[in-house]
C-alpha positions, 0 to 999 in steps of 0.5 A, spaced: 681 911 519 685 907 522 685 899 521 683 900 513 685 895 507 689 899 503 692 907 506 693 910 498 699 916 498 698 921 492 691 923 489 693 924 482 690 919 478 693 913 478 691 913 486 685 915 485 684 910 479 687 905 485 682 908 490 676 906 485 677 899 483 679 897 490 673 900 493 669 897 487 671 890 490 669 891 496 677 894 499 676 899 504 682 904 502 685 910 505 687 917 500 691 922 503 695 928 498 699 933 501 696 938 495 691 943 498 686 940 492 687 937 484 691 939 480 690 946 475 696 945 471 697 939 468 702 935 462 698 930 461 693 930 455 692 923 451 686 918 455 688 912 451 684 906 448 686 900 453 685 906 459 677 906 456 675 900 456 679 898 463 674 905 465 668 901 462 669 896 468 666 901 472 661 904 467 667 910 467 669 911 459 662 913 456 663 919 461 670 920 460 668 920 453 663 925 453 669 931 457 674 930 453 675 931 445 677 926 439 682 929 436 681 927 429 687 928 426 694 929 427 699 934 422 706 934 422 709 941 419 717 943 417 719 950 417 712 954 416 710 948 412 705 943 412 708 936 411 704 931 413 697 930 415 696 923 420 688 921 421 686 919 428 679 918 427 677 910 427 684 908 427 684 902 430 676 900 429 678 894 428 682 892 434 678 897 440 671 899 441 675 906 443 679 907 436 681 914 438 685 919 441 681 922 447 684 928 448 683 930 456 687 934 460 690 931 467 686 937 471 679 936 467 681 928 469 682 928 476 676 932 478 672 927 474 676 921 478 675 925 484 668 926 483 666 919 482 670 917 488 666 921 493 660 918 489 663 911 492 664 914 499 671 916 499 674 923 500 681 924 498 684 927 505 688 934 502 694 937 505 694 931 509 703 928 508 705 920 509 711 922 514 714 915 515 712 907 515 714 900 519 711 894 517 709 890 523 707 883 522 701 882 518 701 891 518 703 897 515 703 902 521 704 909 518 706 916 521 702 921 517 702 929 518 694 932 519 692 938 516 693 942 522 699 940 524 699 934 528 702 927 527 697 921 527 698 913 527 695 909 521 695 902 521 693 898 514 694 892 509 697 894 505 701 901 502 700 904 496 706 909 494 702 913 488 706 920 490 709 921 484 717 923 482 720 924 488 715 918 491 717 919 499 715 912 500 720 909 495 725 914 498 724 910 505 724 903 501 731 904 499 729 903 492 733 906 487 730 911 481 736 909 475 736 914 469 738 920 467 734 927 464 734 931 459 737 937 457 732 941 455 728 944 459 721 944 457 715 948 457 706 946 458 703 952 457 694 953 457 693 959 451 688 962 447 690 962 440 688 963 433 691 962 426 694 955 425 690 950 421 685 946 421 684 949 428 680 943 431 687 938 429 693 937 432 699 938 430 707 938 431 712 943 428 719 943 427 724 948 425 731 945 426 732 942 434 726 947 437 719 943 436 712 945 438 706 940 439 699 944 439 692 941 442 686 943 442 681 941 447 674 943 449 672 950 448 673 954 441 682 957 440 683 954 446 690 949 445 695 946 450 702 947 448 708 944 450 715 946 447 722 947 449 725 954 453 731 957 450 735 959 456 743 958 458 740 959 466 735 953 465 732 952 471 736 957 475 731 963 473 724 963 473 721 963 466 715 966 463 712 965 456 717 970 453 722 965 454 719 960 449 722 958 443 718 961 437 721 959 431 716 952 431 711 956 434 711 963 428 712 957 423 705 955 424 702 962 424 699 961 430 697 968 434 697 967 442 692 972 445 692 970 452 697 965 456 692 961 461 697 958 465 704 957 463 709 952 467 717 949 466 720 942 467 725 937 466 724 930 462 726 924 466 727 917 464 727 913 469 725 906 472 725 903 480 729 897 482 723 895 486 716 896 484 713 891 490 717 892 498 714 887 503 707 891 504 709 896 500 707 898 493 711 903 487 705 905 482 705 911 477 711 915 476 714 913 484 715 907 480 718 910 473 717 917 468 719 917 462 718 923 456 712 925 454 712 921 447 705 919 445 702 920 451 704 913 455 704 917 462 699 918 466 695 911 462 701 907 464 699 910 471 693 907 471 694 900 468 699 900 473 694 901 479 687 896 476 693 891 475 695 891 483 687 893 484 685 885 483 690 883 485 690 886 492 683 884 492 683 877 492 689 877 497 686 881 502 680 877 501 683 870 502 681 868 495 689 868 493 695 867 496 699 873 497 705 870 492 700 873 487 701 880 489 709 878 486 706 878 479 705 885 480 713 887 479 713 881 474 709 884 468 709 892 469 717 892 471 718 890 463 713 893 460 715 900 464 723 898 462 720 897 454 716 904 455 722 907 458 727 905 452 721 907 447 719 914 449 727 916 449 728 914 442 722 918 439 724 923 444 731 923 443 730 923 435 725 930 436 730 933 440 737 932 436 741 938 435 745 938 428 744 939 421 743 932 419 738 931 425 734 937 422 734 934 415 731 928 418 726 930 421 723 936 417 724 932 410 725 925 411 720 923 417 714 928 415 715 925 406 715 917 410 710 918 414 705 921 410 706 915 405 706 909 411 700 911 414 696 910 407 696 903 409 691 900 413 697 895 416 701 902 418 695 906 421 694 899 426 699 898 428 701 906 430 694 905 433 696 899 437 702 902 440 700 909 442 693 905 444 697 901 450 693 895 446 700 892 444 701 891 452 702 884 454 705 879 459 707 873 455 713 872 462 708 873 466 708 867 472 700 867 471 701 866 462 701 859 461 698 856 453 698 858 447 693 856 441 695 859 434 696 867 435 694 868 441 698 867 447 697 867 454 698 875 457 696 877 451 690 882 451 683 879 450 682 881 442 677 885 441 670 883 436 665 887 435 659 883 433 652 886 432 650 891 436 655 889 442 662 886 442 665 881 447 669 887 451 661 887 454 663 881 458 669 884 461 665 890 464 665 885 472 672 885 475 672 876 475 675 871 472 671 869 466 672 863 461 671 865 453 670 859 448 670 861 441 667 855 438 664 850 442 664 848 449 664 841 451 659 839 457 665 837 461 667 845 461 661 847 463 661 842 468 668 844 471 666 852 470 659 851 474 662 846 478 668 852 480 664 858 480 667 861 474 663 865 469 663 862 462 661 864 454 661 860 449 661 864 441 659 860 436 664 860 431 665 865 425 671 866 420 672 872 424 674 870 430 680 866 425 682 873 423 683 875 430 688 869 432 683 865 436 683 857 434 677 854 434 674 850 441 679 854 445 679 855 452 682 863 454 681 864 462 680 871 462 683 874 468 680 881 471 683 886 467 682 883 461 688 879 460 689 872 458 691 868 463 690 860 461 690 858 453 687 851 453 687 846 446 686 840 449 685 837 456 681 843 458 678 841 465 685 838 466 689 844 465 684 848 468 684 844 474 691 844 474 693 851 473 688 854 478 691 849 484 698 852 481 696 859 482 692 857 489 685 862 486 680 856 486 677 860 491 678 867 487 673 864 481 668 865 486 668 872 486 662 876 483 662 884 483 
């Protein structure tokens, strides 16, 4: 396994989805994990929106869907009682073909990530250690550590460091990890319980600075719960569920009959100075980890890991000048930075000690958010930011344009037409031309000419409500962003912005 394209450190699944977008293209990759085998404990629960229809590139979301469970609601409780009740069901039907909240743990998900990868001929390499690295001229040569033992060279491309908090390939680029941890010290648990209510909705209780969240997935009363530890040894003592705060707990009535597996952690925020290092890549929590808030983590890993897939590809394969790879700091570095910032404020608001903060939370939050989400243009936006549907890249080196509401970095705006949508398009990882209204011949030309996939939507009022501007040009990058909005002067911006980029070549890719 020497000579490869790409050797990808860490199995979870931001490598993993790293490793099946690439292979997808045509990549040859590497992936090598120092654990015996996939996780069985996991923190992780939500698989958002903007995740599914990525995995719809690979035929993956309708699987995902099926192995994991729509949480129809969530309901906010306040000492013992029931103070609101959110609906989750179709929240965002008008912005995404996956208007819902997908509940699927990380264990569940990486084994179905894992088995797909083996489909596409790639075996994770367990109990195998990234040692050290050196970057040779056109080549990462690393030192990695077998199974039994012994050490073994292997040359690639490139490096992908998707190997979590304590990432050893960060640690040996020399970029920094700023930020800080929580005080509290947190608990995931895997249980079978009874007596809360409805049994098959979430819900989040709190009772003065103790708060519990409680999931239920798969199989009848069984529920995943994350709350805090009451301990003054924090992590200096092993701890077990009888350590668990149970005020939140005892105000839901719920009963727990068995504790499956039970693990403690510390909550970090935190983002790397460096996402991009010559040859080497941060991706995942290597590159940042911020509280479980929303459940933006592992999504976060993810989109990281299909936003350098492309990237990679077309450099590797000759098709884009390997400045490209640049723009992969440029759009996740503040788009992390952003998350960061925004998980610790909600975070912080669940956690706060104090009379004034348990007042907040158990009546003013719960009365304001079951009025709020009464209105369609609350319930949206809610959707919008935890779907991961709101992430853009407007300062981007590769946005250029803008035409009424839409800009370029936006996220393609999802319309539902019929039986089919125009998301249907963006199942190949290419470059694509979209032009809502019509399409001059001299486009067609220029797009045939190039290489470059087109579709032409005759125009409707719909697409007005959305934001598109009649006879617009949006180039569509491979993971569904835009990259050039064209009012005028179409085949001359687009020439333009293709010799700017240096990716004439990278239109002509098919997958």
């Amino acid at each position: 396994m020497n000579n490869i394209d790409v050797l990808i450190v860490g199995a979870g699944p931001t490598g993993l989805v790293l490793a099946l977008w690439l292979t997808r293209q045509g990549v040859s990759v590497r992936i090598i994990d120092k654990s015996q085998g996939p996780g069985e404990t996991s923190r992780a629960m939500a698989v958002q929106a903007r995740t599914l229809e990525l995995y719809r590139q690979l035929d993956l979301a309708e699987e995902t869907i099926e192995a994991g469970y729509k949480m129809p609601a969530m309901n906010m409780w306040a000492k013992g009682k029931p103070r609101a009740r959110i609906p989750l069901e179709n929240a965002g039907k008008d912005i995404s073909p996956y208007p819902f909240v997908l509940v699927l743990p990380q264990d569940r998900h990486e084994k179905l990530l894992v088995t797909r990868l083996e489909t596409a001929g790639v075996v994770v390499e367990r109990q195998t250690e990234f040692m050290s690295f050196r970057e040779e001229g056109e080549q990462i040569v690393a030192t990695i550590k077998t199974p039994g033992g012994q050490t073994e060279t292997c040359t690639s491309t490139y490096l992908a460091g998707c190997d979590g908090a304590h990432s050893p390939v960060r640690h040996q680029i020399g970029s920094d990890f700023e930020g800080g941890t929580y005080n509290h010290l947190f608990y995931v648990a895997d249980v079978l319980a009874s007596g809360v209510s409805p049994a098959n909705e979430g819900h989040i209780a709190f009772d003065k600075s103790d708060f519990v969240l409680v999931m239920p997935y798969g199989p009848e009363n069984q529920y995943r719960l994350i709350g805090t530890v009451e301990s003054e040894e924090g992590d200096k003592q092993q701890h077990s569920f009888d350590d668990v705060s149970q005020r939140a707990i005892s105000g839901l009535g719920l009963s727990i009959k068995q504790v499956n597996w039970f693990s403690t952690y510390r909550v970090h925020h935190r983002v790397t100075n460096h996402f991009r290092h010559g040859r080497a890549f941060l991706l995942g929590d290597a590159a940042h980890v911020h509280s479980p808030a929303g459940g933006q983590g592992m999504n976060t890993g993810i989109a990281d890991a299909i936003n350098l897939a492309w990237k990679l590809s077309a450099v590797i394969k000759a098709q884009a000048p390997e400045t490209l790879l640049d723009s992969y700091e440029a759009e996740r570095k503040g788009f992390a930075h952003q998350l960061v910032k925004t998980t610790d404020r909600v975070f912080t608001f669940i956690t706060a000690a104090g009379g004034f903060a348990d007042f907040v939370r158990t009546h003013i939050a719960p009365s304001i958010a079951s009025q709020a989400y009464r209105y369609e243009r609350v319930r949206e936006y809610l959707f919008r930011v935890i779907s991961q549907t709101t992430m853009s890249y407007p300062d981007s080196p590769l946005s250029e344009g803008k035409a009424g509401e839409i800009s370029a970095g936006d996220r393609l705006p999802y319309i539902a037409m019929g039986e089919t949508d125009n998301y249907a398009l963006l199942r190949k990882i290419v470059w694509q031309l979209h032009i809502y209204g019509t399409a001059t011949e001299e486009v067609r030309n220029w797009c045939d000419r190039h290489g470059v996939e087109w579709h032409v939507f005759p125009w409707q009022d719909v697409f007005e409500k959305k934001g598109f501007k009649q006879d617009t040009a949006y180039l569509i990058r491979p993971d569904g962003y835009i990259g050039l909005v064209v009012t005028e002067g179409h085949v001359e911006r687009l020439s333009a912005y293709v010799s700017r980029l240096g990716i004439q070549r990278a239109l002509l890719l098919r997958h």
